[in-house]
KEFI-236439 format. One record per residue (C-alpha): y, z, x; residue number from 1; residue in three letters. Coordinates in steps of 0.02 Angstrom, whole numbers. Example, Ala and Ser with C-alpha at 12.3 -4.5 7.8 and 13.67 -1.06 7.14 Angstrom:
KEFI-236439
(pt (-225 390 615) 1 'ala');
(pt (-53 357 684) 2 'ser');
end
This chain:
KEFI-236439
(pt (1989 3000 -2363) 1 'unk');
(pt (2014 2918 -2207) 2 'unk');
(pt (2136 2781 -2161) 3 'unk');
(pt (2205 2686 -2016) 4 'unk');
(pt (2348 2576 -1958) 5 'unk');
(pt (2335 2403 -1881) 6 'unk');
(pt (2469 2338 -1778) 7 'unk');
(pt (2518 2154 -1709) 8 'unk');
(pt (2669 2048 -1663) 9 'unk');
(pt (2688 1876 -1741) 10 'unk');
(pt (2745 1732 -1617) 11 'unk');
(pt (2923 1766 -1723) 12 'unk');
(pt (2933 1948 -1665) 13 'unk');
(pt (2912 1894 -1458) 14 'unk');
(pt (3036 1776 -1515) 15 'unk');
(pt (3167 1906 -1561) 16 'unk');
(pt (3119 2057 -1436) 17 'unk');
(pt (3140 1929 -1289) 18 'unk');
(pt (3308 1856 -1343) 19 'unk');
(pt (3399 2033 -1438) 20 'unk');
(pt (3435 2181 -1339) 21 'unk');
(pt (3328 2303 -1466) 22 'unk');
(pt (3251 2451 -1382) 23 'unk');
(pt (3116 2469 -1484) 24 'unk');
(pt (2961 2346 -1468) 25 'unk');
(pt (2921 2254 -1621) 26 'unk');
(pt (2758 2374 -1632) 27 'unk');
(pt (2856 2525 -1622) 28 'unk');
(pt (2974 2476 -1756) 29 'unk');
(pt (2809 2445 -1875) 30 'unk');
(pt (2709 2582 -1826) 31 'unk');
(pt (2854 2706 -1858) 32 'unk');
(pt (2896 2626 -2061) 33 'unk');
(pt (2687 2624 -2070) 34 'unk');
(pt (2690 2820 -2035) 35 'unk');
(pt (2830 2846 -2125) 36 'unk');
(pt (2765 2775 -2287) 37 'unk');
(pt (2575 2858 -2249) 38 'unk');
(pt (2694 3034 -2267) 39 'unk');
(pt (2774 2978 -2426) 40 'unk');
(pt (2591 2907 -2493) 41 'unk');
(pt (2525 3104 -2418) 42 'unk');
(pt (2395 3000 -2313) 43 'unk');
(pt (2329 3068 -2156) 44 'unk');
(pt (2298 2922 -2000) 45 'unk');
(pt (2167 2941 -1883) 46 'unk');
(pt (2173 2802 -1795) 47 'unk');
(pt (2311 2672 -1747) 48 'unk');
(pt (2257 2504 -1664) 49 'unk');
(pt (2382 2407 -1549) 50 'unk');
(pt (2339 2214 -1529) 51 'unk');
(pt (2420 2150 -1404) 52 'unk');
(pt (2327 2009 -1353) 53 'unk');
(pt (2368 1848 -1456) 54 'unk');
(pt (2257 1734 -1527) 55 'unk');
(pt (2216 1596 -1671) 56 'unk');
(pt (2016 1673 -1699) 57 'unk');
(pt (1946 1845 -1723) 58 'unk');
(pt (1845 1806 -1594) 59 'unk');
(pt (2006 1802 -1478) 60 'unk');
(pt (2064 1972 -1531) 61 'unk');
(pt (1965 2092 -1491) 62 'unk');
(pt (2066 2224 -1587) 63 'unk');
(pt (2035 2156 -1754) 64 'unk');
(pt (1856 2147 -1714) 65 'unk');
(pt (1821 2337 -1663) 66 'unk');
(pt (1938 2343 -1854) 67 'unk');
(pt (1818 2229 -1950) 68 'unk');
(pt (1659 2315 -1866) 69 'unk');
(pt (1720 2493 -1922) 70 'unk');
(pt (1754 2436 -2102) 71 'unk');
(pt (1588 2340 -2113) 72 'unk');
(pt (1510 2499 -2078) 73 'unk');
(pt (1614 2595 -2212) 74 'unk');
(pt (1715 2693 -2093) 75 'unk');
(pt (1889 2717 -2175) 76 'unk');
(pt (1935 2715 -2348) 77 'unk');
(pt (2105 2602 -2310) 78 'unk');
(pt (2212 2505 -2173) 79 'unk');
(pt (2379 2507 -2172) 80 'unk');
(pt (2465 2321 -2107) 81 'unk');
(pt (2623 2262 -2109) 82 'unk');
(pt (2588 2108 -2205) 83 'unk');
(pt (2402 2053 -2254) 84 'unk');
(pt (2450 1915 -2134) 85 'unk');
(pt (2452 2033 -1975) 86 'unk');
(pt (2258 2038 -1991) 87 'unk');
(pt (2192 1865 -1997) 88 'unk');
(pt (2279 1672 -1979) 89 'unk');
(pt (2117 1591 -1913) 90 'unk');
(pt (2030 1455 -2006) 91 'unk');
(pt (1912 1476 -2184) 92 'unk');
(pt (1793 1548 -2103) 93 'unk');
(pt (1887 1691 -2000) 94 'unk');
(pt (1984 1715 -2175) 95 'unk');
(pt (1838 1742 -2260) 96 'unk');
(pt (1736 1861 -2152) 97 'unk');
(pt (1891 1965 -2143) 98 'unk');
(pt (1902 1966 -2337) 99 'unk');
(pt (1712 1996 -2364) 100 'unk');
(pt (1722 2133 -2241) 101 'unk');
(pt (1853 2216 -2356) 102 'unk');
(pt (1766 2186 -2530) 103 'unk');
(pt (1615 2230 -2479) 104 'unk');
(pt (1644 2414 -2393) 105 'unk');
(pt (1780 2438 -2547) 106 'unk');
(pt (1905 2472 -2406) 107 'unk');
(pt (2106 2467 -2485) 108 'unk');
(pt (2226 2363 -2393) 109 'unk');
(pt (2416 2463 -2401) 110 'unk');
(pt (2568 2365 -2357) 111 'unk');
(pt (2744 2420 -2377) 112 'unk');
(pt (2754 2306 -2553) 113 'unk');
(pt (2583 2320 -2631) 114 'unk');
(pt (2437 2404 -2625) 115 'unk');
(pt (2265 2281 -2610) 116 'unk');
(pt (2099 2361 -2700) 117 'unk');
(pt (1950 2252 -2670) 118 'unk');
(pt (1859 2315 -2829) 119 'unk');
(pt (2014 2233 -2960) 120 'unk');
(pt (2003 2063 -2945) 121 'unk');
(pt (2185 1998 -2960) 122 'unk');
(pt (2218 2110 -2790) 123 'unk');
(pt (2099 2010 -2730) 124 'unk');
(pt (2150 1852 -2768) 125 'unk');
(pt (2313 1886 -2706) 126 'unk');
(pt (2230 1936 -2550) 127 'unk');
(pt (2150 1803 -2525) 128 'unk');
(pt (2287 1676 -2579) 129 'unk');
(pt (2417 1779 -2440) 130 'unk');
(pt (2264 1721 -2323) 131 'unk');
(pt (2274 1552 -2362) 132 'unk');
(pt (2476 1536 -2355) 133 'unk');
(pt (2463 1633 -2179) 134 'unk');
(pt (2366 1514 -2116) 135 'unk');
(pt (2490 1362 -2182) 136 'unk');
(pt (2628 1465 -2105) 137 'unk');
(pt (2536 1471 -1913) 138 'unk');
(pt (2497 1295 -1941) 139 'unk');
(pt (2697 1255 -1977) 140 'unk');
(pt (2736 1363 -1835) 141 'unk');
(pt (2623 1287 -1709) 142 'unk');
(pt (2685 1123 -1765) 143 'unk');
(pt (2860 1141 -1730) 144 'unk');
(pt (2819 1245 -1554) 145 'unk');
(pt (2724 1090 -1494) 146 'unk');
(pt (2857 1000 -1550) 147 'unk');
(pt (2989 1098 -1442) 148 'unk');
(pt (2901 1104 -1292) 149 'unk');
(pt (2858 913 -1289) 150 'unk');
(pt (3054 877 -1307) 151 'unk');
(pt (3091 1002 -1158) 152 'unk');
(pt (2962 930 -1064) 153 'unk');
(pt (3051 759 -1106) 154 'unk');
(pt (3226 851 -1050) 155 'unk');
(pt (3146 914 -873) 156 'unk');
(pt (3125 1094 -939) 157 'unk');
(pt (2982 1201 -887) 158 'unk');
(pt (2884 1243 -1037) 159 'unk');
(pt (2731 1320 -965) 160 'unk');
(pt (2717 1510 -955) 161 'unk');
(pt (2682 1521 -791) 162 'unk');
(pt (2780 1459 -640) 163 'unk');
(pt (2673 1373 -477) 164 'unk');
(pt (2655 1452 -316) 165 'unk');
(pt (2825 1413 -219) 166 'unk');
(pt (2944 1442 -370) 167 'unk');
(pt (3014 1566 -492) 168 'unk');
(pt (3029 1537 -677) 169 'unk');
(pt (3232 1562 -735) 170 'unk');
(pt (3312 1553 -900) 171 'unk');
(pt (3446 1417 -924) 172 'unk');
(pt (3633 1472 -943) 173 'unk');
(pt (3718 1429 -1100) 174 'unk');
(pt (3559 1339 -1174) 175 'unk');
(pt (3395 1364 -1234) 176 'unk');
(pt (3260 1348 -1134) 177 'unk');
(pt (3188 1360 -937) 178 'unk');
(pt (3185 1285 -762) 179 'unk');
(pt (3094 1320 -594) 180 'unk');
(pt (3221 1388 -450) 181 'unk');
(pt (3144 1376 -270) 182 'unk');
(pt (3052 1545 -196) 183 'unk');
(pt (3105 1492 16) 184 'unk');
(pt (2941 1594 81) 185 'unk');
(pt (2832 1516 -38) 186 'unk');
(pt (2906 1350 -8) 187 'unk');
(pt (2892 1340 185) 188 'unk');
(pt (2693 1385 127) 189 'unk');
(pt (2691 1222 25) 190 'unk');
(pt (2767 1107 148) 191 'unk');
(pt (2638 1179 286) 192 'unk');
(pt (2496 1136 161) 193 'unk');
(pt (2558 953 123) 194 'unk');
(pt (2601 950 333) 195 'unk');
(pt (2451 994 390) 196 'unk');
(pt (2316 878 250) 197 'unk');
(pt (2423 736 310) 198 'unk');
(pt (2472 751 496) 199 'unk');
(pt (2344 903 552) 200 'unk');
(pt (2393 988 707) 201 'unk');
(pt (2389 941 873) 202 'unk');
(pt (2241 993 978) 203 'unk');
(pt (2208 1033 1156) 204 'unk');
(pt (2207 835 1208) 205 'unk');
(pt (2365 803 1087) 206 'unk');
(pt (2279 719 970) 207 'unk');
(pt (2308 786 766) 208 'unk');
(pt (2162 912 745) 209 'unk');
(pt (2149 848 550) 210 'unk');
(pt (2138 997 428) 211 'unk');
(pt (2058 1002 251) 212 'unk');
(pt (2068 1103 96) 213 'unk');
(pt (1945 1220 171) 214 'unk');
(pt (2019 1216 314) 215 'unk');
(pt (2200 1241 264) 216 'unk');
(pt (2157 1407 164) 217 'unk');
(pt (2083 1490 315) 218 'unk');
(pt (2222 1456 395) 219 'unk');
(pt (2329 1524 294) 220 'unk');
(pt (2225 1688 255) 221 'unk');
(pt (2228 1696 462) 222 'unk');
(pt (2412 1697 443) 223 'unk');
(pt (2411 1838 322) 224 'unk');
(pt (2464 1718 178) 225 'unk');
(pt (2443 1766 -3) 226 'unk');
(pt (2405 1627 -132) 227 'unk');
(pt (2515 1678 -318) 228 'unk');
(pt (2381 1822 -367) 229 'unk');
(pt (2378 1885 -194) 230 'unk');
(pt (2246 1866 -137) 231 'unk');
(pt (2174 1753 8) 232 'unk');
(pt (2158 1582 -17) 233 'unk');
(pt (2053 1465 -94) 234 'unk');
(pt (1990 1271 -59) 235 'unk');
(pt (2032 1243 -234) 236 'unk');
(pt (2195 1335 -251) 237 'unk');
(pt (2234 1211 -107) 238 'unk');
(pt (2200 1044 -157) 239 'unk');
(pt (2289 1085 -344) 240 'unk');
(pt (2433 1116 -230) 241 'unk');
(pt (2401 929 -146) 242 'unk');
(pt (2386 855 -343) 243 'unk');
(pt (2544 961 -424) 244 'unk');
(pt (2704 862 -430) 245 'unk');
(pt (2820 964 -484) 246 'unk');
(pt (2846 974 -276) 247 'unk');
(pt (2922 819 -299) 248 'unk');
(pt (3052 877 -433) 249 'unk');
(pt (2933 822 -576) 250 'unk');
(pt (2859 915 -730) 251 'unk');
(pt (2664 878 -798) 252 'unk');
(pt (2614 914 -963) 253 'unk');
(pt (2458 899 -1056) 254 'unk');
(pt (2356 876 -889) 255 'unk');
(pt (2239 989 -985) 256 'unk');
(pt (2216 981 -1122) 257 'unk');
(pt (2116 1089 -1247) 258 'unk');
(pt (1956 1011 -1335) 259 'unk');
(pt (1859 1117 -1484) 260 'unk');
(pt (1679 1058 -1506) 261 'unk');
(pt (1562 1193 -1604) 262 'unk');
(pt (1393 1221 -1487) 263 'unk');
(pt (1260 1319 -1568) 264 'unk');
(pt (1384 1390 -1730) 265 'unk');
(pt (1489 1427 -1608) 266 'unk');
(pt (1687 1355 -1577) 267 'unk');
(pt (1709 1316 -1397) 268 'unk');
(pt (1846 1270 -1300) 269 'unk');
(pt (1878 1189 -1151) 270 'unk');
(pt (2016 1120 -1053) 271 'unk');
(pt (1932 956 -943) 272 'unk');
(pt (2075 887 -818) 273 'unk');
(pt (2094 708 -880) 274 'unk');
(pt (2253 602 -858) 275 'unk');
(pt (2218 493 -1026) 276 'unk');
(pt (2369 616 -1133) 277 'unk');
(pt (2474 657 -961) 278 'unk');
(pt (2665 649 -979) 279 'unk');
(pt (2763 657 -824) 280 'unk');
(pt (2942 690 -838) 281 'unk');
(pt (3109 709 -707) 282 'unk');
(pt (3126 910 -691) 283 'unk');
(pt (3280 986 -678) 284 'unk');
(pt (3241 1074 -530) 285 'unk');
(pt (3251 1025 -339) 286 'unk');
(pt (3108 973 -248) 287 'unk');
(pt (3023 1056 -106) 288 'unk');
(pt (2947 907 -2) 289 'unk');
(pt (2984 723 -1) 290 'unk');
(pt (2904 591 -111) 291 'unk');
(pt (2833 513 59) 292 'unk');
(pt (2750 649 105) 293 'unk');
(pt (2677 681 -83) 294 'unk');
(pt (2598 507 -90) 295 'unk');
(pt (2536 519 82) 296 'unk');
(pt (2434 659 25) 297 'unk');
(pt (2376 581 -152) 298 'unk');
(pt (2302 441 -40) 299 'unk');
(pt (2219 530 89) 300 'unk');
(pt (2137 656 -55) 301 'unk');
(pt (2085 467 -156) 302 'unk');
(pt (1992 419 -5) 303 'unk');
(pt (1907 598 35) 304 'unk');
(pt (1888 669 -152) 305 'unk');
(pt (1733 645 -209) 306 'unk');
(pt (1687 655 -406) 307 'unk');
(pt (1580 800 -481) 308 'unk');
(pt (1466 694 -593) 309 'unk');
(pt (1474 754 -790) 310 'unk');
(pt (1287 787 -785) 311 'unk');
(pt (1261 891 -628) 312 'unk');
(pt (1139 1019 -597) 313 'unk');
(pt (1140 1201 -503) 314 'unk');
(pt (1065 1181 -360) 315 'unk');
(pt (1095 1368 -284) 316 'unk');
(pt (998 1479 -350) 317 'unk');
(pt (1074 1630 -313) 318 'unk');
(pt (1251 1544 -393) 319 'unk');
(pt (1341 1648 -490) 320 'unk');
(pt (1256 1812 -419) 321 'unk');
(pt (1267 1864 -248) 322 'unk');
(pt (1450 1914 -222) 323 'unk');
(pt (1551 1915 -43) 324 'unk');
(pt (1538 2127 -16) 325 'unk');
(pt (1722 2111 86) 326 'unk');
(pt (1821 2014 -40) 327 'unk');
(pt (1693 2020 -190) 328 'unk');
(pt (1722 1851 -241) 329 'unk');
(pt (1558 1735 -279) 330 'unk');
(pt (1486 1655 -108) 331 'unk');
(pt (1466 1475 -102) 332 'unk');
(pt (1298 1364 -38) 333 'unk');
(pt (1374 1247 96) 334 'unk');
(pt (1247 1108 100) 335 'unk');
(pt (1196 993 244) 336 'unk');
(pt (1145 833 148) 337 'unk');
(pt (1026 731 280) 338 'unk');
(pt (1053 838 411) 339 'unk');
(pt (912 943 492) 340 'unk');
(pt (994 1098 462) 341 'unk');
(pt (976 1206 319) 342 'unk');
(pt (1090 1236 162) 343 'unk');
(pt (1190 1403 195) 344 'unk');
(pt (1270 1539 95) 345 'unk');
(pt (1462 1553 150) 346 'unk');
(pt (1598 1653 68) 347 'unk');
(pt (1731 1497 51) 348 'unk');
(pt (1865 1620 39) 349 'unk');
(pt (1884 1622 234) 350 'unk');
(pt (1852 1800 261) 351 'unk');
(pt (1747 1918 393) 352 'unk');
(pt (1575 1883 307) 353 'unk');
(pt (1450 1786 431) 354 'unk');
(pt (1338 1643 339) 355 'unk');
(pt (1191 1630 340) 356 'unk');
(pt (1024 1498 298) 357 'unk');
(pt (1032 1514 105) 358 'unk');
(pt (830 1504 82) 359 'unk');
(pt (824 1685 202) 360 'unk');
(pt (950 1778 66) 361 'unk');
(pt (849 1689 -85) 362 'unk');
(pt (684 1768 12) 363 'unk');
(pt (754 1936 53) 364 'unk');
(pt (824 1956 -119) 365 'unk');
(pt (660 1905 -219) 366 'unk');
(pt (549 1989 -98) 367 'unk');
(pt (666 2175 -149) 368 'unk');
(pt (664 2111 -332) 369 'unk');
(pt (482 2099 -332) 370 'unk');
(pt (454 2294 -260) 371 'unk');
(pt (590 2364 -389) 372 'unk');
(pt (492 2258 -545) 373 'unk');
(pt (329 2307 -468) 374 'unk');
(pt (265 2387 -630) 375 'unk');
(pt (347 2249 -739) 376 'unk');
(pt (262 2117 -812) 377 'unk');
(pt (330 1956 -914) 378 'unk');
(pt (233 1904 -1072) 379 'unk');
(pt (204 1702 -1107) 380 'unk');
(pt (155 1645 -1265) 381 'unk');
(pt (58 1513 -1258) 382 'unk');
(pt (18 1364 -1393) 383 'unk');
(pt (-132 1262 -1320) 384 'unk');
(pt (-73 1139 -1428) 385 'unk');
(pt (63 1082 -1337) 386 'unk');
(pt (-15 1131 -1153) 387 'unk');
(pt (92 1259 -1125) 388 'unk');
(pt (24 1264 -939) 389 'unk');
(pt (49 1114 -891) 390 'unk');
(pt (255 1138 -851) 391 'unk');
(pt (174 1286 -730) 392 'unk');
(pt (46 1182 -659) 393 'unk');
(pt (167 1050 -623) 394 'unk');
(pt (307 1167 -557) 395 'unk');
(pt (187 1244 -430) 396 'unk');
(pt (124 1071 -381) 397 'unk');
(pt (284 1038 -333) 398 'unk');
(pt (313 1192 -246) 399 'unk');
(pt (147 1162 -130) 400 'unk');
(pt (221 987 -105) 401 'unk');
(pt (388 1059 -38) 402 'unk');
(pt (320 1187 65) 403 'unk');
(pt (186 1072 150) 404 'unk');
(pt (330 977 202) 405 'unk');
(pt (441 1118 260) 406 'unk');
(pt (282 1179 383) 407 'unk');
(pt (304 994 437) 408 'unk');
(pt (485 1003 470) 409 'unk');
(pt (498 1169 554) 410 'unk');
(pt (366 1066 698) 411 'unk');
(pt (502 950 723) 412 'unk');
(pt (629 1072 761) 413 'unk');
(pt (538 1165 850) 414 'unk');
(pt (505 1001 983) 415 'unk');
(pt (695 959 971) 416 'unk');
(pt (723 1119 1015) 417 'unk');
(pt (816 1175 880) 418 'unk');
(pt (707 1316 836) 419 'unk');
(pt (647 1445 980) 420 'unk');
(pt (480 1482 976) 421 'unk');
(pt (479 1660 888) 422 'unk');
(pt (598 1594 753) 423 'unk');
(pt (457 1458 739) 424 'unk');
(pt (309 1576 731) 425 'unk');
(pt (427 1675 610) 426 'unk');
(pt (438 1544 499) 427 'unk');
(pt (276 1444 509) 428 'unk');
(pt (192 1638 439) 429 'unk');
(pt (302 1647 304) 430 'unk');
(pt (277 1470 242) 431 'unk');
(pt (99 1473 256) 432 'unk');
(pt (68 1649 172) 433 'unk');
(pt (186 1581 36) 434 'unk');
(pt (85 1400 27) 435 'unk');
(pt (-68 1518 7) 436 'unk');
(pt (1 1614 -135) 437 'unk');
(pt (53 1471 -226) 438 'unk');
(pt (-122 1394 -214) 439 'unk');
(pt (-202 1545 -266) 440 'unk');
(pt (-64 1541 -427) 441 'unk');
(pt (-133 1361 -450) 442 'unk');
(pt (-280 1406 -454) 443 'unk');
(pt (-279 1541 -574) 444 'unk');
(pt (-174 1453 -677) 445 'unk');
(pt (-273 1318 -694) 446 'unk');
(pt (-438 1409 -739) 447 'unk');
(pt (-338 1485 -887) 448 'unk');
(pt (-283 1311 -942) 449 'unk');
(pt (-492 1277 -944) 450 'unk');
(pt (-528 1428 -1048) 451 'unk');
(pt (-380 1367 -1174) 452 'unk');
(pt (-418 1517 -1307) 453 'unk');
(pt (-285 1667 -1265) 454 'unk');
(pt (-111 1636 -1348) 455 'unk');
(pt (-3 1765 -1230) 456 'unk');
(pt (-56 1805 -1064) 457 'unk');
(pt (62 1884 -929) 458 'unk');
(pt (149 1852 -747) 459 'unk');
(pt (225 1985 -625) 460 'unk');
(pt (386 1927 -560) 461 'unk');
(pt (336 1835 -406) 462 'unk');
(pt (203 1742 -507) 463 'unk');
(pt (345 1681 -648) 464 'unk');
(pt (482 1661 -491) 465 'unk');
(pt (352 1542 -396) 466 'unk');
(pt (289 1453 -549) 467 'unk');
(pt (475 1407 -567) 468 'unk');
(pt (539 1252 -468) 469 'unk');
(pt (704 1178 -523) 470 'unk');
(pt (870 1307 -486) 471 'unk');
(pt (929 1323 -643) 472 'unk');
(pt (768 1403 -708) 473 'unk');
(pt (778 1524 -534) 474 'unk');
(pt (943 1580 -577) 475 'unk');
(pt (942 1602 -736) 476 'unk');
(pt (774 1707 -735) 477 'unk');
(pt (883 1820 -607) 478 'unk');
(pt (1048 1811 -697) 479 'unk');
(pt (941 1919 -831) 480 'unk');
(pt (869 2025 -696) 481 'unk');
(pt (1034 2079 -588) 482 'unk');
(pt (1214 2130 -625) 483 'unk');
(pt (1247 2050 -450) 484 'unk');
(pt (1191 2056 -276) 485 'unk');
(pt (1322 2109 -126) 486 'unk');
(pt (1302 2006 20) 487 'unk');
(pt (1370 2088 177) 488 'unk');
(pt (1347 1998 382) 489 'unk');
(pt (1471 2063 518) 490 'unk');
(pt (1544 1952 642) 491 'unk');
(pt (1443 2042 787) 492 'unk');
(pt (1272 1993 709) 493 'unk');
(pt (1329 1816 722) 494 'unk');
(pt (1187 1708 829) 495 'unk');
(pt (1068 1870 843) 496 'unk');
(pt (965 1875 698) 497 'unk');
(pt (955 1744 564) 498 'unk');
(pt (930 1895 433) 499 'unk');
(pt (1044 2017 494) 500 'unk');
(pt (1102 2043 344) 501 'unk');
(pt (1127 2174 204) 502 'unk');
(pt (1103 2140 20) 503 'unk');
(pt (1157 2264 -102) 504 'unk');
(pt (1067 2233 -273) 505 'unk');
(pt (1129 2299 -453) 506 'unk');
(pt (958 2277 -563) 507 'unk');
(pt (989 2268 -741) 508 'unk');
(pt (804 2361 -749) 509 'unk');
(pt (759 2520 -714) 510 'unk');
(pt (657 2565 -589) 511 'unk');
(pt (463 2606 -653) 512 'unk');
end
């Protein structure tokens, strides 16, 4: 027989560890009267899981869900639990896969009061009823925790669990609750962030040198500044630095808050800024800049901030993939709009990693993709019915459309003198040998659309790549490809070769 205990602390028990002075964790304390009644029951444990991570679904606890996958698959014969609560307090659903689980593999529940056999059914009505009252009891509890923090909130107490950059989070004396208490090196950060989005600095010629969220967190990596992880700084760890007000001796709550919507069976939750449900409140701690200097910066980031529309699109393909190989975070496309110049790939975490033109990574990287899938090939299915090709056909119309124009463009910069004549020649050979292929894709493509009779037909990589022309399709085909791509430039290659660069790729394939 083999059994196993399952451990996890209520919202009650952080209550009591963090206000008593008990050495023992709540865990501790449950794991020792679970052993100790496993010796009087002479049961032997194999296995004791800890869950510390807390969480309304199974599929927040990932614990429970190793639990439920070993029972499923008839691994122990019993679980010992504190209470039948301690294993689920999700919805109907979470309730009832975690009693199915247990009826179904015949696995016993043991408790310090009773003793649950799946196979009598009274046990498991009672199980199932202790279930449904857990779930009553969360939702009571919630209830009444929302409830507390909205009235501190309303008192000027800080109810969130983590304190901003620039303050420390400190327990009231001689009442319940917290407040914010003024870190002075963090502070003097904050003040130079507000100082220098609304006055700049002042430049050679004395006039301000203005400075924007980009600009502000290289300067302060420069300075050897740390943002509250530490680690360098971002654009957007800036500018929600510019929006907080607790600066200004105020507290914000539900600036976030969180919306459920089910997307493909699936619950999902997000947390969309929105200032419909905001409540702004006098804190009880001190300020660290003036309320001038505040609104001074809400108006200048009104008249620079520009909206991200609800429906965009990606429009980097390699988003999401090729990684910064100094500080490892994601790089960025910078983009030009109606400029002349191309869209680059920048790490927008201001460190030692040269840019560079974003379509030269995208070609180096496919071109290396396409010799390590050499001996790969991607199957189509394909319903004449509903003319399949024509998608394809379309896509690499488009394609021969943009590249035609690019060999036009690249003859204006080369007579503005933007581009030198071997960068020209560079270019104006890889365009054409690319408009060729995608022509002779066309082509083939389009006598298979004639012949209309095969139902699956196949595409090497650079076939499927160039048949694709939006972004979205690009990087998802190679977010199924690659683990990620490391992108390293050093300073010294800056303004010597456009591709002097290194890319180090993770395939998920293997190498035929």
């Amino acid at each position: 027989m083999r059994y196993c205990i399952y451990l996890r602390k209520s919202r009650a028990d952080r209550e009591r560890e963090s206000f008593s002075g008990d050495e023992l964790s709540c865990l501790e304390r449950h794991e020792k009267i679970l052993l100790a009644l496993a010796d009087n029951m002479n049961i032997t444990v194999e296995k004791i899981y800890r869950e510390v991570v807390s969480g309304e679904t199974i599929a927040s606890r990932p614990v429970v869900k190793q639990l439920l996958s070993e029972v499923e698959s008839d691994l122990w014969d019993g679980v010992l639990v504190m209470e039948v609560e301690r294993l689920a307090r999700g919805d109907t659903i979470d309730q009832g896969v975690v009693s199915r689980a247990f009826k179904y593999s015949c696995t016993k529940i043991i408790t310090p009061l009773k003793v649950y056999d799946p196979l009598n059914e009274y046990d498991e009505e009672y199980f199932e009823f202790g279930l449904f009252m857990s779930r009553r009891e969360y939702k009571t509890i919630n209830r009444r925790l929302q409830r507390g923090r909205l009235s501190s909130v309303n008192e000027g107490k800080f109810a969130a669990p983590r304190a901003p950059y620039g303050y420390k989070k400190v327990k009231l004396t001689g009442e319940k609750g917290y407040s914010l208490e003024i870190v002075p090196e963090e502070a003097e950060v904050v003040k130079t962030i507000f100082t220098l989005y609304t006055d700049g600095l002042p430049s050679q010629d004395g006039s301000p040198e203005a400075f924007g969220a980009s600009k502000i967190a290289s300067y302060l990596s420069a300075c050897g500044k740390h943002s509250k992880n530490g680690t360098v700084w971002s654009p957007s760890s800036v500018r929600e630095i510019l929006k907080n007000p607790v600066y200004i001796g105020k507290i914000r709550w539900n600036r976030r808050k969180c919306i459920k919507k089910i997307v493909d069976g699936c619950v999902s939750v997000s947390r969309p800024r929105s200032d419909s449900s905001l409540i702004l409140s006098d804190g009880l701690h001190s300020p660290v800049i003036s309320q001038e200097l505040f609104f001074s910066a809400q108006e200048k980031l009104k008249q620079h901030g520009a909206p991200v529309k609800k429906d965009a699109q990606i429009k980097n393909s390699l988003a999401g993939i090729v990684v910064c190989a100094v500080c490892g975070h994601n790089m960025a496309r910078r983009p030009y709009g109606k400029d002349s110049r191309h869209d680059m790939l920048i790490c927008p975490y201001g460190c030692k990693n040269t840019s560079s033109r974003l379509y030269l990574v995208e070609e180096k990287l496919t071109y290396a993709l396409s010799l390590w899938l050499e001996n790969y090939s991607f199957s189509i299915t394909q319903n004449p019915a509903e003319n399949s090709f024509d998608p394809l056909v379309s896509s690499l119309n488009r394609s021969i459309l943009s590249l035609s124009q690019q060999l036009t463009s690249i003859c204006d910069l080369l007579e503005r003198g933007i581009y030198s004549e071997e960068l020209f020649l560079m270019r104006k050979q890889k365009l054409e040998s690319e408009l060729g292929f995608s022509k002779s894709q066309l082509a083939s493509l389009s006598s298979r659309k004639v012949q209309s009779t095969p139902h699956n037909f196949t595409l090497s990589f650079p076939e499927l790549y160039c048949a694709l022309s939006l972004p979205q399709h690009k990087n998802t085909l190679l977010k199924l490809l690659l683990k990620k791509v490391e992108y390293l430039k050093p300073q010294n290659a800056r303004g010597i070769s456009p591709d002097g660069f290194e890319l180090t790729i993770y395939p998920k394939l293997p190498k035929k």
